[in-house]
DRENLUM-986922 format. One record per residue (C-alpha): residue in three letters; residue number from 1; x, y negated, z. Coordinates in nm, 4 decimals, m for minus. Layout:
% residues N
{r = ALA	k = NUM	x = X	y = Y	z = Z}
...
//
This chain:
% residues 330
{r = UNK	k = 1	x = m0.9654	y = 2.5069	z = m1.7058}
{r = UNK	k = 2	x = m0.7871	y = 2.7528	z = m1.4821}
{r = UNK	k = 3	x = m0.5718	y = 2.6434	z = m1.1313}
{r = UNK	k = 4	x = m0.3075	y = 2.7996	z = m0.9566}
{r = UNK	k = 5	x = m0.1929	y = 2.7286	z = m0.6620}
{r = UNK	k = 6	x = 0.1606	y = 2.6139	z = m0.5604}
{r = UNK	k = 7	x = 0.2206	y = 2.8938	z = m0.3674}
{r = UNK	k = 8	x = 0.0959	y = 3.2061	z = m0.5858}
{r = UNK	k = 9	x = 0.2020	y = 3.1703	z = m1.0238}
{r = UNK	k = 10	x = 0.0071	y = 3.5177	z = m1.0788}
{r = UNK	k = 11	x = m0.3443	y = 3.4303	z = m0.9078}
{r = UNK	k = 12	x = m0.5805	y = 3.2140	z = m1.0952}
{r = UNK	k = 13	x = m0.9097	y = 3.0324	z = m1.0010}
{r = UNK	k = 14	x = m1.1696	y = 2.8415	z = m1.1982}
{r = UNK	k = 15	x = m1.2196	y = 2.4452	z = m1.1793}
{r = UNK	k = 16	x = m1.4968	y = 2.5030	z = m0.9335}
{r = UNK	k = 17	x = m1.2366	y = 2.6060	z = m0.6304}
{r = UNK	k = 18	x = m1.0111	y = 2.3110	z = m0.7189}
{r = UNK	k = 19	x = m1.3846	y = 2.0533	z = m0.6384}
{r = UNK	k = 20	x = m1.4578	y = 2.2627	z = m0.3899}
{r = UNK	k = 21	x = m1.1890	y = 2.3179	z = m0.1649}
{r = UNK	k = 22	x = m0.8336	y = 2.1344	z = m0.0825}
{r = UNK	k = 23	x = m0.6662	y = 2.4219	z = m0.0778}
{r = UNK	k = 24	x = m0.6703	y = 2.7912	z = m0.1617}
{r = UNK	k = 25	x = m0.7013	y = 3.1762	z = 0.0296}
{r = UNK	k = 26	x = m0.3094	y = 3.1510	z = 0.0532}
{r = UNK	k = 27	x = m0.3256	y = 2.7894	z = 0.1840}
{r = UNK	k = 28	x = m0.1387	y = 2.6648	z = m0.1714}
{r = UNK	k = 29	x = m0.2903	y = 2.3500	z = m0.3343}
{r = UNK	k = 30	x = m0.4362	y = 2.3866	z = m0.6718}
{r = UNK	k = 31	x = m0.2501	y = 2.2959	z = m0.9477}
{r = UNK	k = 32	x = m0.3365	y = 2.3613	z = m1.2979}
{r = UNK	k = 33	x = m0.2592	y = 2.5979	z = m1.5018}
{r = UNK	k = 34	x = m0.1714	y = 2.4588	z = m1.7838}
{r = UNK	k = 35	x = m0.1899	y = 2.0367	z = m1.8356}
{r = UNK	k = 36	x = m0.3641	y = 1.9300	z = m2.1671}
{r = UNK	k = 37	x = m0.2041	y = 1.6946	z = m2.3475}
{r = UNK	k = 38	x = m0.3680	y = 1.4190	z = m2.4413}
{r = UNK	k = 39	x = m0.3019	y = 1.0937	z = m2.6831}
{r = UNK	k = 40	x = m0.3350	y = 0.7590	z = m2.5482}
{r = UNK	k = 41	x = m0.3497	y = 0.6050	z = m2.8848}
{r = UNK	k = 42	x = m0.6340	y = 0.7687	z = m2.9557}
{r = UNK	k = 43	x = m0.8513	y = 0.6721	z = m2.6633}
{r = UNK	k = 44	x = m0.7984	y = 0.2789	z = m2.7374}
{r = UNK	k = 45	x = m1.1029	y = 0.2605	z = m2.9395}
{r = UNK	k = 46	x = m1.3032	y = 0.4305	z = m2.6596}
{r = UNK	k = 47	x = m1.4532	y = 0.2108	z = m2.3216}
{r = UNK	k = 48	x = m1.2781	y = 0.2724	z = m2.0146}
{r = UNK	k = 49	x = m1.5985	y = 0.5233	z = m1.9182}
{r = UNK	k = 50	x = m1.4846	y = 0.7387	z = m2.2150}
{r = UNK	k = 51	x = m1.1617	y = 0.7644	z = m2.1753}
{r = UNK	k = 52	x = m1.2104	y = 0.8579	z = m1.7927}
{r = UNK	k = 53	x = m1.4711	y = 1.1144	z = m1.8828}
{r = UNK	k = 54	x = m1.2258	y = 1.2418	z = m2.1879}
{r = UNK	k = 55	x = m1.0041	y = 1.2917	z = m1.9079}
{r = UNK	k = 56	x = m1.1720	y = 1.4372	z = m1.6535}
{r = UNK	k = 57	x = m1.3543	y = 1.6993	z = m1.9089}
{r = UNK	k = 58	x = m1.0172	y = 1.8300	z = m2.0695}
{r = UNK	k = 59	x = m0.9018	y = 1.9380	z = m1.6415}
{r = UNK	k = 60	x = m1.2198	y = 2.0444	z = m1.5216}
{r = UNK	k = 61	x = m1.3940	y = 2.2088	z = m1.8127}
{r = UNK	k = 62	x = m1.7266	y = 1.9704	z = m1.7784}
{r = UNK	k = 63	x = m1.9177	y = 1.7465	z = m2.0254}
{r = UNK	k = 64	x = m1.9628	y = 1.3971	z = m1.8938}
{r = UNK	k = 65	x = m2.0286	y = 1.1219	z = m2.0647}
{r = UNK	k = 66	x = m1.8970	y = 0.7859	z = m2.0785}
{r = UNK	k = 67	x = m2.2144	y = 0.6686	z = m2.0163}
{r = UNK	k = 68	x = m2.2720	y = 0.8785	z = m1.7141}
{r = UNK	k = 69	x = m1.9422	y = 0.7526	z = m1.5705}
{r = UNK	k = 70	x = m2.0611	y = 0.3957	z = m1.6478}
{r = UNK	k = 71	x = m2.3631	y = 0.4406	z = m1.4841}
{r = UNK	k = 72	x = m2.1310	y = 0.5319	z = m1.1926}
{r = UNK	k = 73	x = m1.8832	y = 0.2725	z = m1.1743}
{r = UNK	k = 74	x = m1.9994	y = 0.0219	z = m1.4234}
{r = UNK	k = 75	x = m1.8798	y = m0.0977	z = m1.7263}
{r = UNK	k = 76	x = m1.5674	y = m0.2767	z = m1.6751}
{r = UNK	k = 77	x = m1.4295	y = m0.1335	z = m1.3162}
{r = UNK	k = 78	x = m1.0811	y = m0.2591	z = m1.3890}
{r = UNK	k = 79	x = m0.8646	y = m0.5190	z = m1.5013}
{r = UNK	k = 80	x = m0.5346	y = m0.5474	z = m1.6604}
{r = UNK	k = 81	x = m0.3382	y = m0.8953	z = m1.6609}
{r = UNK	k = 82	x = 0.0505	y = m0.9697	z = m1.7101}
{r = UNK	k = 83	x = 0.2745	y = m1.1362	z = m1.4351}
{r = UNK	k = 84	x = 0.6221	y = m1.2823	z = m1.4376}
{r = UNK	k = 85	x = 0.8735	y = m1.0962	z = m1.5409}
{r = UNK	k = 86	x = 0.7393	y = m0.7964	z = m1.7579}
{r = UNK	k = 87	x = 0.5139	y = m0.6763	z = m1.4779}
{r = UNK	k = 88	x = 0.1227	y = m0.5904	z = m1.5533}
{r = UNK	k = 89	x = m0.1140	y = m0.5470	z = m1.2820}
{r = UNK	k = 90	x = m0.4267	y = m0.3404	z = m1.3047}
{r = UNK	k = 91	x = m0.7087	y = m0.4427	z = m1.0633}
{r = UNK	k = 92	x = m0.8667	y = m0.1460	z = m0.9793}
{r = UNK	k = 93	x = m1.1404	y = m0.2547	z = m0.7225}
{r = UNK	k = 94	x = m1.3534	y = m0.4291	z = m0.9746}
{r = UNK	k = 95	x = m1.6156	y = m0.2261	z = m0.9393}
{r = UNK	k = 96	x = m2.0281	y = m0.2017	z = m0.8413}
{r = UNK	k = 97	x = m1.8766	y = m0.1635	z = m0.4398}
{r = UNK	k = 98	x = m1.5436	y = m0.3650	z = m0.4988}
{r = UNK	k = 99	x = m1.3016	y = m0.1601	z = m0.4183}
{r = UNK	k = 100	x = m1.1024	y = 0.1459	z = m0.5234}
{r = UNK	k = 101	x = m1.2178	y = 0.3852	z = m0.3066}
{r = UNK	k = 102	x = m1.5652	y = 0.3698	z = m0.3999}
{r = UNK	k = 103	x = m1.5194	y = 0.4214	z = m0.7444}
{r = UNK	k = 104	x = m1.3254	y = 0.7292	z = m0.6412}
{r = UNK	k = 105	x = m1.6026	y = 0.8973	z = m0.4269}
{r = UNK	k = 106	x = m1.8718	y = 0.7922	z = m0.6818}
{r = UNK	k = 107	x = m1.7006	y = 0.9677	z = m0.9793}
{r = UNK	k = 108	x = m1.6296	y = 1.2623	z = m0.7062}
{r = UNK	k = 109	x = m1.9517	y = 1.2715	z = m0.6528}
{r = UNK	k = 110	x = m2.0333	y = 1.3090	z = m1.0620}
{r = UNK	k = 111	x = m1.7811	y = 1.5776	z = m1.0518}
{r = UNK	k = 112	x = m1.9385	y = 1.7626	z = m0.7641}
{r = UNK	k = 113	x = m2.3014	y = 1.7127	z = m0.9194}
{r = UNK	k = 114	x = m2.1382	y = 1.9054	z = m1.2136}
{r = UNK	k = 115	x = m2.0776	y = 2.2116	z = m1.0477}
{r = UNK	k = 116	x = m2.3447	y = 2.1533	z = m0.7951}
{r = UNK	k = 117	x = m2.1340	y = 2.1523	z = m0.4924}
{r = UNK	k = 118	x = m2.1287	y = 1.8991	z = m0.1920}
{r = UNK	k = 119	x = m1.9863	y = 1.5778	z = m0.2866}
{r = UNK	k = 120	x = m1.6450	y = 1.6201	z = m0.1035}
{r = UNK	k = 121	x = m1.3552	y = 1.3856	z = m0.2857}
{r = UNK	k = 122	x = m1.0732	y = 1.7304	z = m0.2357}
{r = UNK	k = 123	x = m0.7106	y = 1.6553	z = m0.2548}
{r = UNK	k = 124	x = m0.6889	y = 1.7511	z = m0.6149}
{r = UNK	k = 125	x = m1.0166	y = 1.5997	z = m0.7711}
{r = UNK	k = 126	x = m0.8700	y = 1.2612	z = m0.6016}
{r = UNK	k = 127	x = m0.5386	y = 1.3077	z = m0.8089}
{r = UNK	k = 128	x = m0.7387	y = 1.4167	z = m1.1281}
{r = UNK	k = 129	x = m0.9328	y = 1.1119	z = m1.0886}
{r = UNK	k = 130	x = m0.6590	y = 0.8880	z = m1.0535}
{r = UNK	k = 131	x = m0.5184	y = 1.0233	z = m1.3801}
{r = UNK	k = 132	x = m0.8015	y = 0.9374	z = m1.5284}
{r = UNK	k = 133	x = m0.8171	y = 0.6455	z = m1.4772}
{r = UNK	k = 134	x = m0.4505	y = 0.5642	z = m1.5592}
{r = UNK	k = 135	x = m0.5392	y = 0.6871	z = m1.9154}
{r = UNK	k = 136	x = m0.7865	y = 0.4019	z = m1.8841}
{r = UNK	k = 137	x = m0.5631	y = 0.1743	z = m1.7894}
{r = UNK	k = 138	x = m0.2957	y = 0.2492	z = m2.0556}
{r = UNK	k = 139	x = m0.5936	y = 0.2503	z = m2.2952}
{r = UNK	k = 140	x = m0.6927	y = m0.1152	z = m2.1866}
{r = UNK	k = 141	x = m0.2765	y = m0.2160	z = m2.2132}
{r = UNK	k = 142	x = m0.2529	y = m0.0880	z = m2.5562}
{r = UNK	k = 143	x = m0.5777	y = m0.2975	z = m2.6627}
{r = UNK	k = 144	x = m0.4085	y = m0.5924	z = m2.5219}
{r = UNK	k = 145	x = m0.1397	y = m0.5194	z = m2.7395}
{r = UNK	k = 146	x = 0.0917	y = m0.4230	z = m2.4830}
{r = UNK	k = 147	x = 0.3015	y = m0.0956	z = m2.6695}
{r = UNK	k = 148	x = 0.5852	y = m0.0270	z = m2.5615}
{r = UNK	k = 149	x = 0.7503	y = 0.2581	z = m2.5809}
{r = UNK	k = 150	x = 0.7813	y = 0.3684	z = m2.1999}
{r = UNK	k = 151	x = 0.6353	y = 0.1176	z = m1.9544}
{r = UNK	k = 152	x = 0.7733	y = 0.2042	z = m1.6004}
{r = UNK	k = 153	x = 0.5124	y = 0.2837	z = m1.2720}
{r = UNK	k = 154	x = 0.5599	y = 0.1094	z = m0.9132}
{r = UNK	k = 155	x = 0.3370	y = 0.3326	z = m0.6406}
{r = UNK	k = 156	x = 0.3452	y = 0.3276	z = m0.2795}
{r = UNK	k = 157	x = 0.3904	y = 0.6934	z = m0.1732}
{r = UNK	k = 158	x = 0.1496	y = 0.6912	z = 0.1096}
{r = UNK	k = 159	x = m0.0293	y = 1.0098	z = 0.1322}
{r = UNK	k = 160	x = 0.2115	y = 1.1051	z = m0.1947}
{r = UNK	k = 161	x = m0.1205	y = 1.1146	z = m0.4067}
{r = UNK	k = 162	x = m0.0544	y = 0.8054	z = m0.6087}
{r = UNK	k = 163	x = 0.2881	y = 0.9684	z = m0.7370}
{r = UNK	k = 164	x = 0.1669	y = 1.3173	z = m0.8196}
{r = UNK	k = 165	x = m0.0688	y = 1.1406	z = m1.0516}
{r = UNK	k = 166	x = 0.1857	y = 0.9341	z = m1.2149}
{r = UNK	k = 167	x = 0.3732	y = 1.2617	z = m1.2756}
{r = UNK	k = 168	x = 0.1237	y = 1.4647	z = m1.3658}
{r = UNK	k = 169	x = m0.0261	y = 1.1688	z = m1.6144}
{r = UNK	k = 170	x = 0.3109	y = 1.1584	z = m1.8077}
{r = UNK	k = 171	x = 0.3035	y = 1.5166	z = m1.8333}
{r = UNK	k = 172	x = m0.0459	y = 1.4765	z = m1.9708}
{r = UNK	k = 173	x = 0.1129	y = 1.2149	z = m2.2187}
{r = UNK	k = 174	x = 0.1290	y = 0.8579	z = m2.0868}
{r = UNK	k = 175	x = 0.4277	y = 0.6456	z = m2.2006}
{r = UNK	k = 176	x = 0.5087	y = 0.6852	z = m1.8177}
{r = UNK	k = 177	x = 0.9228	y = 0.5919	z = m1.8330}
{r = UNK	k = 178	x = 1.0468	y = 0.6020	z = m1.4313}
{r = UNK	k = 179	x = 0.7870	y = 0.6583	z = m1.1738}
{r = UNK	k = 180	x = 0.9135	y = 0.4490	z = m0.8666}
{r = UNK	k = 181	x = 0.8261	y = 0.5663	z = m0.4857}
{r = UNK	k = 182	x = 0.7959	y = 0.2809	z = m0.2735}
{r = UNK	k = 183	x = 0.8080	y = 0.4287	z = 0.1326}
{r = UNK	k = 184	x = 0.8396	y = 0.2903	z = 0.4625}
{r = UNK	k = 185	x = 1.2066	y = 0.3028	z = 0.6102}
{r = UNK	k = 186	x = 1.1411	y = 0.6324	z = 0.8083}
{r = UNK	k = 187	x = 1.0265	y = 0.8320	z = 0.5096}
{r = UNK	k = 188	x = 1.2195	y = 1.1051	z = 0.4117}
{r = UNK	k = 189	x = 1.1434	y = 1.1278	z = 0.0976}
{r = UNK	k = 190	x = 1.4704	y = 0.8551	z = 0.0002}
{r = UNK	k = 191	x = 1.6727	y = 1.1668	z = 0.1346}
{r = UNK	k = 192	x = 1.4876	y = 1.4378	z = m0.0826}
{r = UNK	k = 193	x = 1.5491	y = 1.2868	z = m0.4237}
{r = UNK	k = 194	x = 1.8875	y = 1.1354	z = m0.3278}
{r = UNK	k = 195	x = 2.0587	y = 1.4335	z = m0.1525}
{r = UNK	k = 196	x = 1.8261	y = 1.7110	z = m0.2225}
{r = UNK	k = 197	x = 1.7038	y = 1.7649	z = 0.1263}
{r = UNK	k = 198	x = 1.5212	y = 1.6263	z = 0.3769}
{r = UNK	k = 199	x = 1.4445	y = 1.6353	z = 0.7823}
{r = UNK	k = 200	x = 1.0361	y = 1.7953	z = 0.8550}
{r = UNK	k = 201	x = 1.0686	y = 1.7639	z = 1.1599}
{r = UNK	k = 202	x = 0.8136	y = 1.4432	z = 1.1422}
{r = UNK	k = 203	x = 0.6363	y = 1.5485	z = 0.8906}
{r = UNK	k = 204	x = 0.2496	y = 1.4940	z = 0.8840}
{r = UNK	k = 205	x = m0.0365	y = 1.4975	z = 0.6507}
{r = UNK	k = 206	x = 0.1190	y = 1.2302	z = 0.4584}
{r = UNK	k = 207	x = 0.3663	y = 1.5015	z = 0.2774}
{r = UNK	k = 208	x = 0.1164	y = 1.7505	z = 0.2292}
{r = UNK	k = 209	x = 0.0802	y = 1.6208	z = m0.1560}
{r = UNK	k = 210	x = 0.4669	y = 1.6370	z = m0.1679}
{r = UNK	k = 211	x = 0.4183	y = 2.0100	z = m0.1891}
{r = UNK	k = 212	x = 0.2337	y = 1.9870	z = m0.5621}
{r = UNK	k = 213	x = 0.5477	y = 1.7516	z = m0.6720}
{r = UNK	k = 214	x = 0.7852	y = 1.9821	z = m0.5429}
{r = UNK	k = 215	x = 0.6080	y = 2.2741	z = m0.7342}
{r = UNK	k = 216	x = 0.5769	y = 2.0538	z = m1.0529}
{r = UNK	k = 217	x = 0.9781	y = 1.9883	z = m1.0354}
{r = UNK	k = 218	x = 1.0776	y = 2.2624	z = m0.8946}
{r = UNK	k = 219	x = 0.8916	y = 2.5710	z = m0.9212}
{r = UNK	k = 220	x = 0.6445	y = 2.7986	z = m0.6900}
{r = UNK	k = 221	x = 0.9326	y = 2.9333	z = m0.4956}
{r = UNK	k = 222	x = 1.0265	y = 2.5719	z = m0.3654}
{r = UNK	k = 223	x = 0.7002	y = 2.4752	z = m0.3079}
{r = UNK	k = 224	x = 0.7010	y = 2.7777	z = m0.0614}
{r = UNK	k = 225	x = 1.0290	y = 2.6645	z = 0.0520}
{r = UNK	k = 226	x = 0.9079	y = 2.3616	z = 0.1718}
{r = UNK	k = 227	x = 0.6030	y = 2.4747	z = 0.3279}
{r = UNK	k = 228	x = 0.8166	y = 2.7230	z = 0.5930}
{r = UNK	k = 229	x = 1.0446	y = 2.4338	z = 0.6592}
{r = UNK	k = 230	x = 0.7802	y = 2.1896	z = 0.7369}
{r = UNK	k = 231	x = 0.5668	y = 2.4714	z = 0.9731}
{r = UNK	k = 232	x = 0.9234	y = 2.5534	z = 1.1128}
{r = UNK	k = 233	x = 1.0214	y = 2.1448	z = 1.1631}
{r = UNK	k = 234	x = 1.3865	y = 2.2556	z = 0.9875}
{r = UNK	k = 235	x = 1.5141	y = 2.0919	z = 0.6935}
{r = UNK	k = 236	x = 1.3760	y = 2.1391	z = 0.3599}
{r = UNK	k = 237	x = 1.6872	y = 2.2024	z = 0.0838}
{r = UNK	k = 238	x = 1.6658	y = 2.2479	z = m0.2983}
{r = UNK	k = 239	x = 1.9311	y = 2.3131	z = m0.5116}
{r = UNK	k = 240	x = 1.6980	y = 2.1868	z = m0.8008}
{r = UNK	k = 241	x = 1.7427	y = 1.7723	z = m0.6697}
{r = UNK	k = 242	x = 1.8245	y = 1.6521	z = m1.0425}
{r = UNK	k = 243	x = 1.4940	y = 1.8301	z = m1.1720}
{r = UNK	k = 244	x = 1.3081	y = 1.6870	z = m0.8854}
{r = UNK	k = 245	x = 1.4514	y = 1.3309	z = m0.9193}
{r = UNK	k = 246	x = 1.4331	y = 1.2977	z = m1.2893}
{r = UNK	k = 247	x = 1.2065	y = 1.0133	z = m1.3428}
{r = UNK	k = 248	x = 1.1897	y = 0.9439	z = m0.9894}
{r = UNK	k = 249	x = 1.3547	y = 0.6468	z = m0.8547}
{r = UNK	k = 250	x = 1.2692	y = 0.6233	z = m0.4592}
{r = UNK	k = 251	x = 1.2503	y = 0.2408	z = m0.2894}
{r = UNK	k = 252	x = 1.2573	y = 0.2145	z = 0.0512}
{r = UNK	k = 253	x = 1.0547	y = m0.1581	z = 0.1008}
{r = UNK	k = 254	x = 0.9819	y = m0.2593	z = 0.5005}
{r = UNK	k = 255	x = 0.6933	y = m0.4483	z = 0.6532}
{r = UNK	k = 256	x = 0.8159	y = m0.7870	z = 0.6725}
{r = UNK	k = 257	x = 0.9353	y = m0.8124	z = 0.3091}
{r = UNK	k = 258	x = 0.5669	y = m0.8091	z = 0.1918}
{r = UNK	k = 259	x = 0.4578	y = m1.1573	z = 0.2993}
{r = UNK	k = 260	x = 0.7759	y = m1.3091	z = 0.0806}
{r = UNK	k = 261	x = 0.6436	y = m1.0828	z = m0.2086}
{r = UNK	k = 262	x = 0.3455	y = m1.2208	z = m0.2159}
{r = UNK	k = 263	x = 0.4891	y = m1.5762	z = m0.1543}
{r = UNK	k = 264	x = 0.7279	y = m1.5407	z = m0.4587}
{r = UNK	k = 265	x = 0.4657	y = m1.4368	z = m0.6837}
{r = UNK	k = 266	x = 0.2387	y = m1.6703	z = m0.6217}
{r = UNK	k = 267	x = 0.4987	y = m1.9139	z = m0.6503}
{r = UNK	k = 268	x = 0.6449	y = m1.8368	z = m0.9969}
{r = UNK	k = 269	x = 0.3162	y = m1.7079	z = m1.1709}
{r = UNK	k = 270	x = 0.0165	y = m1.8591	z = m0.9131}
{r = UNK	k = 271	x = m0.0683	y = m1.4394	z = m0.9300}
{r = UNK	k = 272	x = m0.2283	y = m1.3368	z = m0.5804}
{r = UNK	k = 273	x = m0.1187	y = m0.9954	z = m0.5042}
{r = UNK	k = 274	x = m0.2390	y = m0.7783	z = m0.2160}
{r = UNK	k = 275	x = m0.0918	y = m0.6153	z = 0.0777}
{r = UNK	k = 276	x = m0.0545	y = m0.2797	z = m0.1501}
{r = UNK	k = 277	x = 0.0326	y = m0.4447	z = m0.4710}
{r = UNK	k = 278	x = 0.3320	y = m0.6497	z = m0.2717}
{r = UNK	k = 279	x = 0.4861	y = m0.3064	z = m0.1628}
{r = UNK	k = 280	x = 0.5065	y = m0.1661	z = m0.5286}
{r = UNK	k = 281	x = 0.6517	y = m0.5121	z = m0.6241}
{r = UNK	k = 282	x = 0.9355	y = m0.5147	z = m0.3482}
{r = UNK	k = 283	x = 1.0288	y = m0.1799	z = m0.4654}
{r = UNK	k = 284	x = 1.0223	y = m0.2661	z = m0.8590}
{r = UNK	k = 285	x = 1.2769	y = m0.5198	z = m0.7883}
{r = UNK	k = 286	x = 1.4567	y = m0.3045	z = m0.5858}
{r = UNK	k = 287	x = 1.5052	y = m0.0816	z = m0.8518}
{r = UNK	k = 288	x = 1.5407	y = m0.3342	z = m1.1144}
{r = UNK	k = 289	x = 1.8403	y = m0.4854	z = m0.9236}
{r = UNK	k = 290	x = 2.0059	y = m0.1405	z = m0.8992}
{r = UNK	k = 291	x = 1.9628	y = m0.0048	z = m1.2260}
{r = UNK	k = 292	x = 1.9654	y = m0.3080	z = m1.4553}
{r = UNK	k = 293	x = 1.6782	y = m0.1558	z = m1.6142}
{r = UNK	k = 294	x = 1.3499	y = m0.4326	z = m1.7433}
{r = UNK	k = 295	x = 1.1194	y = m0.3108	z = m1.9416}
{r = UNK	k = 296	x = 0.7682	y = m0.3189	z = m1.8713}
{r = UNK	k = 297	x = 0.5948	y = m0.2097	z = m1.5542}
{r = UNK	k = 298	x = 0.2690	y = m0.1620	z = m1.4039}
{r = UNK	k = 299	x = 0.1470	y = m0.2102	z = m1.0488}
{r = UNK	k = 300	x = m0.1484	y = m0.0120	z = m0.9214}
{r = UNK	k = 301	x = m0.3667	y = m0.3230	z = m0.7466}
{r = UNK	k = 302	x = m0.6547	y = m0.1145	z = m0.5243}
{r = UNK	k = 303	x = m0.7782	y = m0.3598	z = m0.2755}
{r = UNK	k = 304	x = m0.9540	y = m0.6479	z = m0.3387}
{r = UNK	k = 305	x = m0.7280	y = m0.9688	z = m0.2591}
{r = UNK	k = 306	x = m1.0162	y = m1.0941	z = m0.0928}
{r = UNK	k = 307	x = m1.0307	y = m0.8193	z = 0.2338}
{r = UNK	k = 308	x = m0.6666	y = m0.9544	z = 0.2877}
{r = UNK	k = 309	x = m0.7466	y = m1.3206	z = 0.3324}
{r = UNK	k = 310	x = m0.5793	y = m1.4360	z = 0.6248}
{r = UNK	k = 311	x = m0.2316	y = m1.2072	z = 0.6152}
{r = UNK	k = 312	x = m0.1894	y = m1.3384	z = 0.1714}
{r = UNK	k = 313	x = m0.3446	y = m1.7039	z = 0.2850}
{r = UNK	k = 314	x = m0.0600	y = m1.7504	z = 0.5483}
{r = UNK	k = 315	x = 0.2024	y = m1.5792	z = 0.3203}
{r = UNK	k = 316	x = 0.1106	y = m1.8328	z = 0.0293}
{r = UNK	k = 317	x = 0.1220	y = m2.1080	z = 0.2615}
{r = UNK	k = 318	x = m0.2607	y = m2.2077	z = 0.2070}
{r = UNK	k = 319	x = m0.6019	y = m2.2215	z = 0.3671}
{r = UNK	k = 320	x = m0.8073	y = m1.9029	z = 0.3470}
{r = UNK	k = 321	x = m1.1027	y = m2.1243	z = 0.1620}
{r = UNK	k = 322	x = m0.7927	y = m2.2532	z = m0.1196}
{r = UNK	k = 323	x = m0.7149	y = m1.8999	z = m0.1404}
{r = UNK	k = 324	x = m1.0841	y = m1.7752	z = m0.1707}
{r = UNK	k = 325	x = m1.1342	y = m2.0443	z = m0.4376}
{r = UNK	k = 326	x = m0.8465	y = m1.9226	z = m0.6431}
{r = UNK	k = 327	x = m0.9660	y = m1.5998	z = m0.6268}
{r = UNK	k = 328	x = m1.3009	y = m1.7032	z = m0.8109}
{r = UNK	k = 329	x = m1.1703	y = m1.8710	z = m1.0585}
{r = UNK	k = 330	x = m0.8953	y = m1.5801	z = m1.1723}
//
C-alpha cells in the first residue's frame, strides 16, 4: 500500500513511513493512496479478529492473522447492544486491559512488530485502527441482524481522529449514512462546515487531524491552505464547503447537558452510558431534531462505565455500589 501525504499528490511512500512516523519530509500527514474497498457483507461470517486483521492487511500491505490479533486483544473485545430510539452502542473497552486505548496500542504494537519498528501508536496507524475496528463493529451489527441500508455515526471530534475514520471507513465501504461531529461550544469546526471558513487563531493539536479531512473533501491544495492559515493564526476559507460538509452534520453539545443525557437514557432504556458516549448522544438528538431524519445510529462507547462512577452515579440519581451492580449484571 502506498501513502501520500496531504500536502504533496506526486510523492509517494511505502506503509512503513505511515507506522513509523506522524508525519512526512514536507510535514503533510500520510494519507493513502488509494482506499481499498472492502465488503462488509462479506466479513459477517468472519470473528471480529478477522475482520480487523482483513482490514488492517488491505492498508498496510501485512499478513496478520485473526488469531494473532486475538491473541492481542482477545476474542470478543467489543460489544454491540440496541438503545431507545434506533440507537446501537458498541462497547469498545471490553477488552484483556478494559479499555479502548489499550486495545489500540496493543494492535499498534502488532503493526509495528510487522515492520519491525518501535511500537509508536502514529497519528495514522491510530485512524487505520479505528477503521478497523468499525468494520468489526458493522460486521457484529449485521450478525445481529441489524441491515439497514445506511446507519448514521455520532463521534465526538476531539482530537478529529474519530471522524476521519468514520469518513475514511465509508469510503472504504461501510453503510456509513451522515457522520455527525459532536464539539465543545468554542470549536470552530460548526463554522467550517456551515460557512466554509473558520477562525485559527486558537487552533491547537486538536485540529491537526482536520488537515487529512480537509484533504479527503477538498483536495491537496486546501489541505495546504489550511496549514498556512493555522501557522499564520488567519482564517482558513474554502470555496469547496458543500464537498466538505457532505455527510457531515456538525453538533455543538456543552458540558452540562451530559449529566441529563445520561439521566434520560437510563431512564427510558435503564442503558448506562459514559461521559463520551453522552456527548455523541446529545449531538444525535441534536441533529435528529433539526433534520427530521431517524434511522439507525451508532455511538462509539470507549470508556468503561465503570472509571466514571461517581459523575454517571449522581447523574442517574443512584449510589455508586447500585450503579456498580448494574453494571455486572448488563
Amino acid at each position: 500500500m502506498l501513502y501520500l501525504t496531504t500536502r504533496d499528490r506526486f510523492d509517494t511512500y511505502t506503509a512503513f513511513h505511515a507506522i513509523k512516523h506522524d508525519t512526512a519530509p514536507n510535514g503533510g500527514l500520510f494519507v493513502p493512496f488509494k482506499m481499498p474497498h472492502i465488503d462488509v457483507n462479506e466479513l459477517t461470517e468472519q470473528p471480529f479478529g478477522e475482520c480487523v486483521a482483513t482490514v488492517l492487511n488491505h492498508l498496510f500491505s501485512t499478513r496478520l492473522t485473526g488469531k494473532q490479533v486475538e491473541f492481542s486483544i482477545g476474542r470478543n473485545p467489543i460489544r454491540v447492544k440496541s438503545a431507545h430510539q434506533r440507537t446501537v452502542i458498541a462497547e469498545l473497552f471490553r477488552n484483556l486491559d478494559g479499555s479502548y486505548e489499550k486495545l489500540e496500542q496493543r494492535l499498534a504494537g502488532k503493526l509495528c512488530g510487522c515492520f519491525n519498528t518501535d511500537e509508536k501508536t502514529t497519528s495514522w496507524v491510530a485512524i487505520a485502527i479505528r477503521i478497523a475496528v468499525l468494520f468489526g463493529v458493522f460486521a457484529e451489527m449485521r450478525r445481529q441482524g441489524i441491515t439497514d441500508r445506511l446507519i448514521d455515526i455520532s463521534v465526538t471530534c476531539g482530537d478529529f481522529r474519530l471522524p476521519v475514520a468514520a469518513w475514511y471507513g465509508r469510503e472504504m465501504g461501510l453503510p456509513i449514512g451522515n457522520i455527525i461531529c459532536v464539539c465543545k461550544p468554542d470549536c470552530g469546526v460548526w463554522d467550517l462546515l456551515r460557512h466554509g471558513q473558520m477562525r485559527t487563531a486558537t487552533c491547537d493539536v486538536a485540529y491537526t487531524e482536520l488537515e487529512r479531512l480537509i484533504c479527503a473533501a477538498c483536495g491537496a491544495d486546501a489541505a495546504i491552505s489550511y496549514q498556512n492559515a493555522c501557522k499564520a493564526g488567519s482564517i482558513f476559507v474554502t470555496e469547496d464547503a458543500a464537498e466538505l460538509s457532505d455527510g457531515i452534520f456538525c453538533a455543538v453539545v456543552s458540558e452540562d447537558r451530559v449529566a441529563s443525557a445520561i439521566s434520560s437514557v437510563y431512564r427510558t432504556n435503564s442503558c448506562v452510558l459514559e461521559k463520551g458516549s453522552a456527548v455523541s448522544y446529545s449531538g444525535l438528538m441534536d441533529y435528529r431534531a433539526k433534520t427530521g431524519e431517524n434511522r439507525t445510529a451508532l455511538l462509539l462507547e470507549d470508556c468503561n462505565p465503570a472509571d466514571q462512577l461517581g459523575f454517571i452515579a449522581g447523574a442517574m440519581n443512584i449510589t455508586e455500589d447500585a450503579l456498580m451492580k448494574l453494571l455486572q449484571n448488563s
